[in-house]
Structure formats: C-alpha cells, structure tokens
C-alpha positions in Angstrom: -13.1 63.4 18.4 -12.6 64.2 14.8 -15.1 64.9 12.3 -13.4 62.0 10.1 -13.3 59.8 12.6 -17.0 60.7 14.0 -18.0 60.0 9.9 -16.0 56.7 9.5 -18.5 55.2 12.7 -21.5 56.3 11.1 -23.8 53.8 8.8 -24.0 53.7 5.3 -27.5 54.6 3.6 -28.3 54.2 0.1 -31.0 56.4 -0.8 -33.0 55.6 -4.3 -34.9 57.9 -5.7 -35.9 58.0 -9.4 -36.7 61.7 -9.3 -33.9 62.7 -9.9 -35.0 67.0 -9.8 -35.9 66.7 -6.1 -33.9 65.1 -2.8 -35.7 62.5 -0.9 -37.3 64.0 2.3 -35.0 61.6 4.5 -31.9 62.7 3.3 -31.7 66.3 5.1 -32.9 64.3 8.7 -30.2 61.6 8.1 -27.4 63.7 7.0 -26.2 64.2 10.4 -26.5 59.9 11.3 -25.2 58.6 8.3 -23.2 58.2 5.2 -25.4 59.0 2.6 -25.0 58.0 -1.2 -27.6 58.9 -3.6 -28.9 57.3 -7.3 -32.0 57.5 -9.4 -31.6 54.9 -11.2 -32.0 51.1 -11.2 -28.7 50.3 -12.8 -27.0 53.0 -10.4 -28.5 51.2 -7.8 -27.1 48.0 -8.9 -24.0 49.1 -9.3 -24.0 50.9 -5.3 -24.8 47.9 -3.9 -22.4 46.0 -6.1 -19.5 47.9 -5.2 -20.3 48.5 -1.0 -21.5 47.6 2.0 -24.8 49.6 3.3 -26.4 49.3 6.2 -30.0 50.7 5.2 -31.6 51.0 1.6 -34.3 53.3 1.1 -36.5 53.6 -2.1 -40.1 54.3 -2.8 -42.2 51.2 -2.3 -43.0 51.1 -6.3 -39.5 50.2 -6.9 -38.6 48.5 -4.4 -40.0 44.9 -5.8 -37.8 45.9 -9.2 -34.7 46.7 -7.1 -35.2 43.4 -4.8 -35.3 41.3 -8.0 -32.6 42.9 -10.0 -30.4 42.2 -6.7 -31.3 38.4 -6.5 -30.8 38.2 -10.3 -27.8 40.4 -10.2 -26.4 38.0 -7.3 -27.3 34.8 -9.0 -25.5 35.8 -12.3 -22.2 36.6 -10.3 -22.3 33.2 -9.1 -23.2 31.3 -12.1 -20.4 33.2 -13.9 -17.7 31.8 -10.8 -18.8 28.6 -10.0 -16.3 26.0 -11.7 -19.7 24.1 -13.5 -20.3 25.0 -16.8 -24.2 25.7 -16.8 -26.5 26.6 -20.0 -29.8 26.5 -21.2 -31.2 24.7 -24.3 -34.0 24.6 -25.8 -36.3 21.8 -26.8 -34.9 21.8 -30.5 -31.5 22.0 -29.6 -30.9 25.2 -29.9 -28.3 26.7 -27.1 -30.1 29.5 -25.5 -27.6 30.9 -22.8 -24.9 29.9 -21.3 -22.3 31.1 -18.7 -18.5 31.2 -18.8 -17.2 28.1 -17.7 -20.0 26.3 -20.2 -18.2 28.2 -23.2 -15.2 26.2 -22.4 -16.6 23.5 -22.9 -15.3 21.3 -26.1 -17.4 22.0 -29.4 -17.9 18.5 -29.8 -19.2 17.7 -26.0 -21.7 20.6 -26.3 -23.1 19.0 -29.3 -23.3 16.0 -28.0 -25.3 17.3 -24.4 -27.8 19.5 -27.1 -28.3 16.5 -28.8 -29.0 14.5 -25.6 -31.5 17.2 -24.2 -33.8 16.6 -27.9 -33.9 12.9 -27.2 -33.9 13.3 -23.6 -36.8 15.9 -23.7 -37.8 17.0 -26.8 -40.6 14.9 -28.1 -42.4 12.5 -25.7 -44.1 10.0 -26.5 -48.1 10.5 -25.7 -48.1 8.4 -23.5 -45.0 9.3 -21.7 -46.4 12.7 -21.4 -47.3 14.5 -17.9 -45.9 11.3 -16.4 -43.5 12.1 -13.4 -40.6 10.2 -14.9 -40.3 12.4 -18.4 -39.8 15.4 -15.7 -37.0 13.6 -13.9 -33.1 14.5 -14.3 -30.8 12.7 -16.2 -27.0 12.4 -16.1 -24.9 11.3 -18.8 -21.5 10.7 -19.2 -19.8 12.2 -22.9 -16.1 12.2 -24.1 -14.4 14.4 -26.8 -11.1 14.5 -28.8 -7.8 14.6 -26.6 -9.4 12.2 -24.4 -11.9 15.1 -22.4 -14.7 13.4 -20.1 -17.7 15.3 -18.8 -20.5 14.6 -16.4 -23.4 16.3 -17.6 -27.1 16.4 -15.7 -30.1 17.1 -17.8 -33.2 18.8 -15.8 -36.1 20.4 -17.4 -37.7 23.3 -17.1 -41.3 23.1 -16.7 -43.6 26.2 -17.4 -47.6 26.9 -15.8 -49.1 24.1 -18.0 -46.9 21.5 -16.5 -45.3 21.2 -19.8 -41.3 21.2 -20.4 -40.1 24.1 -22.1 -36.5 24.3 -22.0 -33.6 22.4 -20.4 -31.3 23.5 -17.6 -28.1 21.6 -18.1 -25.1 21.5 -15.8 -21.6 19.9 -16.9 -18.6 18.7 -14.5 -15.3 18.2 -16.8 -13.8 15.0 -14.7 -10.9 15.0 -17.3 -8.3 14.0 -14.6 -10.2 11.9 -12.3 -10.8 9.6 -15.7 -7.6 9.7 -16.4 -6.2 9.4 -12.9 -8.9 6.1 -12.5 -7.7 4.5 -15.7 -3.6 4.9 -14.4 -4.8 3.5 -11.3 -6.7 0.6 -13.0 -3.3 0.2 -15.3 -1.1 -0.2 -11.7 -3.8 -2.6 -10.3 -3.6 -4.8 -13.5 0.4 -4.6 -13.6 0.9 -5.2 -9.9 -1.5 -8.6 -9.7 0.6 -9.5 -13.2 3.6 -8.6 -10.9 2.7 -10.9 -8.1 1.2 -14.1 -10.5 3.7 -17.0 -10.1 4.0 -18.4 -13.3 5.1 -22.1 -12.5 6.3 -22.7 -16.0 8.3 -19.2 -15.8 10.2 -19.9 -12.7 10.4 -23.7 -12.4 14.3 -24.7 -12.3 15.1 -20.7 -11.4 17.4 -19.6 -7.9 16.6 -17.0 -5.7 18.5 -14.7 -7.5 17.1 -15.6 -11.0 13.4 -15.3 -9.4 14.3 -11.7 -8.4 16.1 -10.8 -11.4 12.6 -11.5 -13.1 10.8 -9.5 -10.6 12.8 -6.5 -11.2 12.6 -7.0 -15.3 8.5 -6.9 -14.4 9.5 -3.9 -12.2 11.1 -1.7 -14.6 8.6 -2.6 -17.3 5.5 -1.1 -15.7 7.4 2.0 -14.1 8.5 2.9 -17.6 4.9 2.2 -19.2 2.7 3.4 -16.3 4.9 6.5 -14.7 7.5 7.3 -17.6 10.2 6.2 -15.2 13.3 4.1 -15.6 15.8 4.5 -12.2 14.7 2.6 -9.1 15.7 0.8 -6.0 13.6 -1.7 -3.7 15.3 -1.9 0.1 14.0 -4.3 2.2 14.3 -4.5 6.4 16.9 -6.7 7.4 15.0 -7.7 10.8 18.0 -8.8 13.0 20.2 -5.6 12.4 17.1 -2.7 11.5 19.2 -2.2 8.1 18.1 -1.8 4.7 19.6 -3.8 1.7 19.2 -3.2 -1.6 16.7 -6.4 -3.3 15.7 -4.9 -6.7 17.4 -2.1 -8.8 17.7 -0.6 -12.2 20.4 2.4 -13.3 21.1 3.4 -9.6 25.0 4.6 -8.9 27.1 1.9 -7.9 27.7 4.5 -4.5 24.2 3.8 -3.3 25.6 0.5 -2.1 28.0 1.9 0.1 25.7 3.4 2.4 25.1 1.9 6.0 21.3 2.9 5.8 18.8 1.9 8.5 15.4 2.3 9.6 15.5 6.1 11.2 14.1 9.4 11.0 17.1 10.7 10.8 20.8 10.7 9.9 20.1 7.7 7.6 18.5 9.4 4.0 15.2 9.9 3.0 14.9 5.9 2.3 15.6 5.5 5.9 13.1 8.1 6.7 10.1 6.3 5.2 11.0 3.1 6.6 11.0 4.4 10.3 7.8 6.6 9.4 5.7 4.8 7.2 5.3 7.8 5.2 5.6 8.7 1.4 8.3 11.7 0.9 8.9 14.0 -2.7 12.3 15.6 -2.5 11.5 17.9 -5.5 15.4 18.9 -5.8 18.0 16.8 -4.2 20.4 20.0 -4.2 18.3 21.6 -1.8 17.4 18.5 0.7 19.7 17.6 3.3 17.9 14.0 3.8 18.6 12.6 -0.1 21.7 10.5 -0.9 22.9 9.8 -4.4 21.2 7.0 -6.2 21.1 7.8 -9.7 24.5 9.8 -10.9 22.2 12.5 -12.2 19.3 12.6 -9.9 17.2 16.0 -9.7 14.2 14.3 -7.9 13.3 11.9 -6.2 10.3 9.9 -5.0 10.1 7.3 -2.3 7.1 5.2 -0.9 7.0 2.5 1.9 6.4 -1.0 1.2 3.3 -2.1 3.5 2.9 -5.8 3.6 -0.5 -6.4 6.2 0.2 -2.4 7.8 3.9 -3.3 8.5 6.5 -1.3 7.0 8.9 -3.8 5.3 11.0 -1.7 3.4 11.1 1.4 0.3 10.2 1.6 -3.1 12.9 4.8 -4.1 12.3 6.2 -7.7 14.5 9.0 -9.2 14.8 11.2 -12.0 17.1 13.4 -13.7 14.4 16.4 -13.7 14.1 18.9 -11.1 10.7 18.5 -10.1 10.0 15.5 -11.6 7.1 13.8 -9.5 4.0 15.1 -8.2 1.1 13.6 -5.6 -0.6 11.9 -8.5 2.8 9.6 -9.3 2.9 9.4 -5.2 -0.8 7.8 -5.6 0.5 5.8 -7.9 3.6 4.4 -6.6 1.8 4.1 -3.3 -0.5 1.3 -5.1 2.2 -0.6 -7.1 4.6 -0.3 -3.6 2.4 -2.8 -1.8 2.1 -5.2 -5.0 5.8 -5.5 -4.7 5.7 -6.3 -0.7 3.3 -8.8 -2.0 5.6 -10.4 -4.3 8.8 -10.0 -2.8 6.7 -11.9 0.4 5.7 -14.2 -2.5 9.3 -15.2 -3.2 10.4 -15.6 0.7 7.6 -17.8 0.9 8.9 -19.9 -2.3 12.6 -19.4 -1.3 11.3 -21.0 2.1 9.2 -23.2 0.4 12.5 -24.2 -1.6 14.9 -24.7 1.6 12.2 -27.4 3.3 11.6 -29.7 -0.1 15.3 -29.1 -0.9 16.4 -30.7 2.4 14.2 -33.0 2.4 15.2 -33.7 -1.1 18.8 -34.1 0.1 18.0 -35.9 2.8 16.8 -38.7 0.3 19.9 -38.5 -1.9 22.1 -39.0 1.5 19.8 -42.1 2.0 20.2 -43.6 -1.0 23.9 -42.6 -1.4 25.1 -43.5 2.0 25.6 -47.3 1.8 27.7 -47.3 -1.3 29.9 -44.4 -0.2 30.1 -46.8 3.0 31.1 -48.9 1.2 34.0 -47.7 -1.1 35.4 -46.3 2.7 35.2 -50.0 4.3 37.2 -51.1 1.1 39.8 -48.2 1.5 40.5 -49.3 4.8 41.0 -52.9 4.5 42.7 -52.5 1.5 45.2 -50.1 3.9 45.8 -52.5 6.4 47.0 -55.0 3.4 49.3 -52.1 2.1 51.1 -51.7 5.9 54.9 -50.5 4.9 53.4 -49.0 1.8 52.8 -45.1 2.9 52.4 -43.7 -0.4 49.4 -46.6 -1.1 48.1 -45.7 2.3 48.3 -42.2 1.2 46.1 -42.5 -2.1 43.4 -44.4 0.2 43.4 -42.0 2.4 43.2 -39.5 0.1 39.6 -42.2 -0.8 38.5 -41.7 2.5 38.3 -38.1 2.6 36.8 -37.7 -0.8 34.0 -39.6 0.0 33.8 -37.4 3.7 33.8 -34.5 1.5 30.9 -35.4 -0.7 28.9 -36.2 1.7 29.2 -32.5 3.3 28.8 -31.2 -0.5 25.3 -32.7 -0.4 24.6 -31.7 2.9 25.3 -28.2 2.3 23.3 -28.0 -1.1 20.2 -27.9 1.6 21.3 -25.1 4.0 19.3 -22.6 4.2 19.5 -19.5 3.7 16.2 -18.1 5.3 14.6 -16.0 2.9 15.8 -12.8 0.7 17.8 -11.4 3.3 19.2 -14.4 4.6 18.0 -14.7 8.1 19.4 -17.8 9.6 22.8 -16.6 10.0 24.7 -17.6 12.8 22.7 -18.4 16.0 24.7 -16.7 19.3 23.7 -18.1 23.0 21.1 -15.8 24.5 20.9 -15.7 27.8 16.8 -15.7 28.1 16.9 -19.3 26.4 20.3 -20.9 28.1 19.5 -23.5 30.1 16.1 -24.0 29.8 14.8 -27.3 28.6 13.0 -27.6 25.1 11.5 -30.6 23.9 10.6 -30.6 19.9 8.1 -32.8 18.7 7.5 -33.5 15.1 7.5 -36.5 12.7 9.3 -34.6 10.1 12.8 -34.9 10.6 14.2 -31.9 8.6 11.3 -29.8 10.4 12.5 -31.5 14.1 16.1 -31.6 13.7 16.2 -27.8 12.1 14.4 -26.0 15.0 16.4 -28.2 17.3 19.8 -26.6 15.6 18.6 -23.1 16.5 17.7 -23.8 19.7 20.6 -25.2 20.9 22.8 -22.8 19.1 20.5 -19.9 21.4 21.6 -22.1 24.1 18.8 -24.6 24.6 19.2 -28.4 26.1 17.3 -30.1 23.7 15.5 -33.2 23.2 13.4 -34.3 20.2 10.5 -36.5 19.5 9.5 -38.2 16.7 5.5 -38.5 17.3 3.1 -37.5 19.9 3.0 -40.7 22.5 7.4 -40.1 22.1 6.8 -36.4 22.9 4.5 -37.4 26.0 6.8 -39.9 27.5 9.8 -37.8 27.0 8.2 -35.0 29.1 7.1 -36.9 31.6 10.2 -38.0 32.3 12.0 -34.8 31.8 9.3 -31.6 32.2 10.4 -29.0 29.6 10.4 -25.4 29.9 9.8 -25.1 25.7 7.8 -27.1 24.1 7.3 -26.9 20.3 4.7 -29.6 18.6 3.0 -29.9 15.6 -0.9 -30.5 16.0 -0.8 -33.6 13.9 1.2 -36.4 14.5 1.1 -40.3 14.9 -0.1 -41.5 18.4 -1.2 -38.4 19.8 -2.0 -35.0 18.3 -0.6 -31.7 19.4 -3.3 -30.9 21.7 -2.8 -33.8 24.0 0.6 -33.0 24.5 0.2 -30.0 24.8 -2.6 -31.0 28.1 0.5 -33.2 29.1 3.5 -30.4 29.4 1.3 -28.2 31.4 0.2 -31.3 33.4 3.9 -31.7 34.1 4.6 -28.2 34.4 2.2 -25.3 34.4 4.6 -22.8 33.7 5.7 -24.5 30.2 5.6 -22.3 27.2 4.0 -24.3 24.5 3.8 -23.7 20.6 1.7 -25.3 18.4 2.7 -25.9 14.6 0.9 -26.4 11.9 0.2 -26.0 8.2 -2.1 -23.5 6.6 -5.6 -24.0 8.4 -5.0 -27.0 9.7 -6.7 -27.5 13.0 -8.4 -30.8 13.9 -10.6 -30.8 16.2 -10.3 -27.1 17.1 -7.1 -27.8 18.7 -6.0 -24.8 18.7 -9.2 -22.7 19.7 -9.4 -25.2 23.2 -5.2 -24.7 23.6 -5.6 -20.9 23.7 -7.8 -21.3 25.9 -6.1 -23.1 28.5 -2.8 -21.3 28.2 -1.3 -22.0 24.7 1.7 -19.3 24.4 1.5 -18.7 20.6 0.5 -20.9 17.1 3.3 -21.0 13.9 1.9 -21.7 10.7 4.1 -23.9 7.8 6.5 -22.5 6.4 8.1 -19.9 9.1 11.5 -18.0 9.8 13.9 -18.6 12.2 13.5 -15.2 13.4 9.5 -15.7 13.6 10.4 -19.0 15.7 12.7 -17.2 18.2 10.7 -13.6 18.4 7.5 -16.2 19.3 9.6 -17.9 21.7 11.1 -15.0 23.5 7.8 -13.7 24.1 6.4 -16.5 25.6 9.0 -16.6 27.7 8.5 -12.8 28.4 5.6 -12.4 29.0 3.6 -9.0 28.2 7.0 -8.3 25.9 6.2 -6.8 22.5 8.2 -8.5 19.7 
C-alpha cells in the first residue's frame, strides 16, 4: 500500500494551541495516526473547521468553552444569513439593531412600518400590563408596501434576567405571490359564479344558440381581464360517438373545425388527450409537440384543462397564445378553477335547453288543441266543396292543393317541439338494438308529452310498447300483459309509483322497473322502500334520452357499467 493512499484513510485532527512558539505534546504521538492541521488562534480555528471535516479537535481546556461558542455562533450566523426569512433585531425605541441579509431586502417602507409595530407592540406598557404573561407573547402582523408587496411579520420579545423586555426579535415572510395568486383566484371565483348566474331578464325570449353566444361573450371577457388572454375553444363530449365538438370559441382557425377529434390518449391532439386523461397539459411551443393541432393561425403555446362536472370529464377548456412560452402552472391553477364554472354553466344551459323542449311541446301540444277543429274544419269544407266541383279538375286541384296546406301546418307546429336533446343534440335517430327488441315496456305517466316521448324511443330501440295514463291504468294493463320494462312516475292519479311498481314484480319478478320523478320528490319514501325490494334505477325530471337508455340497458344487464 502507498503512503498516499495509507494518509488519505487516516483521520483528520485539528490541533489548537494558542502558543504558538511550542508544538502541542500530542502532535509528535499522533503524527503517524492522523492528518494533523495546526492553528493558534481562535479565528484560525474558525476558519479550519469552517472549511473541513475533522474527526478529533484538541485544545486546552481554557479555550475550549470560547472555541465551542464561537462554533455555535459561527453556525447560527451561516444559517440566519441563508434561510429565505428576513430576520432583525430592534430595539424598544425603534431603532434597527441588526439584521441579516434577506431582512435588508426588505422594502424601506415595510421595515418602517414592523419598527414602528415593535414600539407600540412593546415599547411602553402600560403598568398594569407589565410582567403579565400576555405583554411577553408573539405577535403577527400583516403589512403591505408600494407595488403591491405583502409581508407576514412575527413580533417576539426578548426578555433579559429581570424579566423585563429589552429588545425585539422580528421575523418577516414576503407572501407577495401567494396574495396576489389568492386575490386572481378570488377574481376567477367571482367571474365564474357571474358566469353560471341565469339572468331571467337576460335570456328570456333567447335560442340555444343565442344563450351560448352569451356564454362565450362572458367567456372571453374574464379570460382577457383575469389571464390576459383572448384565443379559446370549449369542446364538449359528444356521448353517443366519444367525439369532441366545438361549443364556445373566440379567434380560433377556421381549420380547427375540420378535425375528427375524440376522447384518446393518443392520435387525437392534446384536446383529446385531456379528455381521455382528465389531466391539465402546457405545450410551451407547439413547433416542438407532436400532440398540438392548429387552433389559433399564430399559436406559440398553448394551455388546455378538462372540464369536470361532479369528477366526470365532460369536455376541454383549450386556450392559446401567440407567445412561445406563454402560460405557466399559476394560469394552469387558474384555468383549472374557471374550467369547472363553465361545466357548470354549459350543464346550466342543457338543463334550460331541456327544460325548453318539455314546456315547448307541451306548449305546442296546446296550440294543436286549440287549432285542430278549425283546420278540421276548412278540410271537411274542401272536400264537400270537391265532390260539388266533379268534372272540374282544376277546382279539384286548388282544393286539394287546401287540403295539404292545412296537412302541412299542422306538421310545422308539430316540429317547432322536436327536440333536440341538449347542446350536442342527443336524440338523433334511435336504431333497433337488439338488447331491447322484443321485450315488452309498459310507460306509465299522466303527462302525455312525457309518456308518449319515452314511448317513441323505445320503440324506435325496438320495444313493444304500451302506455298508461295513471297508476290503476298502469296496474291493470300489466296484469294483463306482464312487462319486461316498466317506466312510472312516483306520482300519479289512482295509484302512485310505488304500488305499481309492487304490482310488475308481482306479475313478474324479473321486471326491470324505473321510477321517475321530479327534483326530491318522494312521497312516502317511495323510493327508499323500492330499492329495497328490487327497484333497477330512479330518473329525476328533466333527463336525456341517452340517460334513459344507458339506465335501461343496465337494468337489463345486470352488473354492466354504463
């Protein structure tokens, strides 16, 4: 073995010794063991043990008490000068003793303002209040300066032998940017409940589209005030095909649109990202990401955050800029919070676009009423007259011609009530599906546009269907007929939804049996006894088609998630 290697296992000894003419005894019988480094004085000593590592430090007992303390103080000043407080010491007249670096950054005017707060704090106590426990006590203040600077600050005295304060140790946290980041996210949490408020007066008399053209005027209003940004785009999640449609937007390329985006990790931009994922993504140059597709013609950066509506994932909130760069995890915060007020008022709007279809059609149904005998009428006239006008075919033409007029407003009115099921239109076109042809439904409701709606889905799925118009109806129709589907709404004349829902499964056990009802409506606990004994699933006033025949298809599939 090498003597450099056999000197690089040895231990390090610090040897002090202020007599400086004369070796320490211990140093000739350690030379051989150890390292050995040397100093006669304090501040030598200091600096050693500042600068390395030792193993053993010897020094006369008389100074070692002085080197012990210098140590401690020499360790506590290094730390007061790196720890990211600023910490001083002030005295009772307000006078700033000492201080350490981070303190000397503090603004002029703050420092002021803590000196002044440790006089009236502790610098002249009221007899009484003196030697009481609670004069001796901390305090913590808050203070703000010019360019809108916030510190914490905690005031604790110092308290000499006679149990009398003599100074004040004062620590200060500058909470700048958590201020400021609390009042933007105070700003976003006003905006978005202004966002979701329904102003009756505002929207009474609007359409679906004017309703969302007003949401996205509120939507570019509060990006541009809140996160200095003018270029979005709200998708939403078309259920029935997993795709993503463009609801809101503001200055996006008129390219965007022709994307076929849907709801994957993959293959399908960094909108359809989010949506399968659920998670928040910065693409801080588009150039460089192979995920982003063109929205804005100019786009550097982008930022996109899901829209959660109760923990589900109902589409992305996509903002972009022309700066590389552009958004950080602070506008992420922030767009996280605004994202689910919009879920909340694009839900808002299904719900009145819903809300719309049921008093529309039930509107129309009254017009048709009122309107039917007359138009009747003009069509029983047309044809007598044409049987006085035999021979006459260009008469018989022109009444004819009557006939189908009257044919045709009728369907006019009719069609003013289709619905359109929501934002993203989810009606559509019903297709027969083989897990509902066949079976037997029975609806039971005594609304007729209710009753006579679900029974047009159903049978378009396939369904034989048969309706009733109130409960005892409902429980003489099934006992004639046993249904495998029934649908009933908990109140109704004669009988309420729980007795006929005891009925079906007296008639057949394996009957899948839903329960409607409005908002919180549930006499006589129906509901809580009809879960109990079997009940497949509850809908609640106003619902989806798509809600209707997920609720249905599990019933009838048991264990299946929809």
């Amino acid at each position: 073995m090498s003597a450099t290697e056999t000197r690089a296992d040895q231990r390090q000894v610090l040897v002090f010794c202020r007599s400086g003419n004369r070796r320490h005894p211990l140093i000739g019988q350690m030379a051989d063991l150890a390292t050995i480094q040397e100093v006669h004085t304090l501040e030598e000593a200091l600096a050693a043990l500042r600068q390395g590592h030792f193993d053993l430090v010897i020094s006369e007992q008389s100074d070692f008490l002085a080197l012990e303390r210098a140590a401690v103080n020499q360790q506590a000043a290094i730390i007061l000068d790196s720890i990211g407080q600023g910490v001083a010491i002030v005295n009772l007249d307000g006078r700033l003793v000492w201080c350490n670096p981070k303190m000397q950054t503090v603004p002029e005017d703050i420092m002021r303002q803590t000196c002044d707060a440790c006089v009236r704090a502790f610098g002249s106590p009221s007899e009484q209040d003196r030697g009481k426990p609670a004069h001796h006590r901390a305090r913590r203040m808050s203070f703000s300066g010019g360019a809108d600077q916030h510190f914490e600050v905690t005031l604790t005295p110092v308290v000499n032998e006679g149990d009398q304060i003599a100074q004040v140790a004062v620590v200060a946290w500058d909470v700048t940017h958590s201020r400021r980041l609390q009042k933007k996210i105070d700003a976003i949490d006003l905006a978005g409940r202004e966002l979701v408020r329904i102003d009756a007066g505002q929207t009474a008399g609007m359409n679906v589209e004017e309703r969302i053209k007003l949401l996205e005027q509120k939507m570019l209003r509060y990006l541009h005030e809140l996160l200095s940004f003018d270029n979005f785009a709200v998708l939403l999640v078309d259920k029935k095909t997993n795709q993503l449609e463009f609801v809101l937007e503001h200055g996006m390329s008129p390219r965007s649109h022709e994307y076929d985006l849907f709801v994957s990790p993959e293959g399908n931009s960094i909108s359809g990202y989010v949506a399968a994922t659920g998670r928040s993504y910065i693409c801080h140059d588009t150039s460089k990401d192979s995920r982003y597709m063109q929205g804005l013609e100019t786009a550097r950066s982008s930022l996109t955050v899901p829209l959660r509506l109760h923990d589900k994932v109902i589409g992305v909130l996509n903002i972009e800029s022309d700066r590389i760069a552009a958004f950080n995890e602070d506008d992420r915060q922030y767009a996280e919070i605004l994202a689910r007020y919009v879920a909340i008022a694009l839900n808002i709007l299904d719900l009145l676009v819903m809300e719309r279809f049921e008093s529309t059609g039930r509107v129309a149904d009254d017009v048709i009423g009122e309107i039917t005998g007359p138009l009747n009428d003009i069509i029983t006239d047309a044809r007598t007259l044409m049987d006085e006008y035999i021979g006459n075919d260009e008469m018989r033409r022109r009444l004819n011609t009557i006939v189908d007029n009257v044919a045709e407003i009728k369907r006019k009115v009719k069609d003013v009530a289709t619905p359109k099921g929501g934002i993203l239109g989810s009606r559509g076109d019903c297709v027969v599906d083989p897990l509902f042809d066949g079976k037997k439904a029975l609806v039971a409701d005594d609304e007729e546009t209710i009753r006579e709606t679900i029974a047009e889905v159903l049978r378009k799925k396939g369904c034989i269907v048969q309706t009733a118009c109130d409960g005892r109806d409902a429980i003489e129709k099934l006992n004639v007929a046993p249904p495998d589907i029934l649908l009933a709404d908990i109140r109704m004349p004669h009988k309420n939804g729980y007795e006929v829902f005891a009925a079906a499964k007296d008639a057949n056990a394996k009957c899948c049996v839903i329960l409607m009802t409005g908002f919180g409506y549930d006499p006589n606990h129906s509901v809580v006894r009809a879960r109990q004994e079997g009940l497949s699933a509850v809908l609640f006033k106003p619902f989806k088609v798509d809600q209707l025949v997920a609720e249905i298809r599990s019933a009838l599939q048991p264990g299946t998630t929809t």
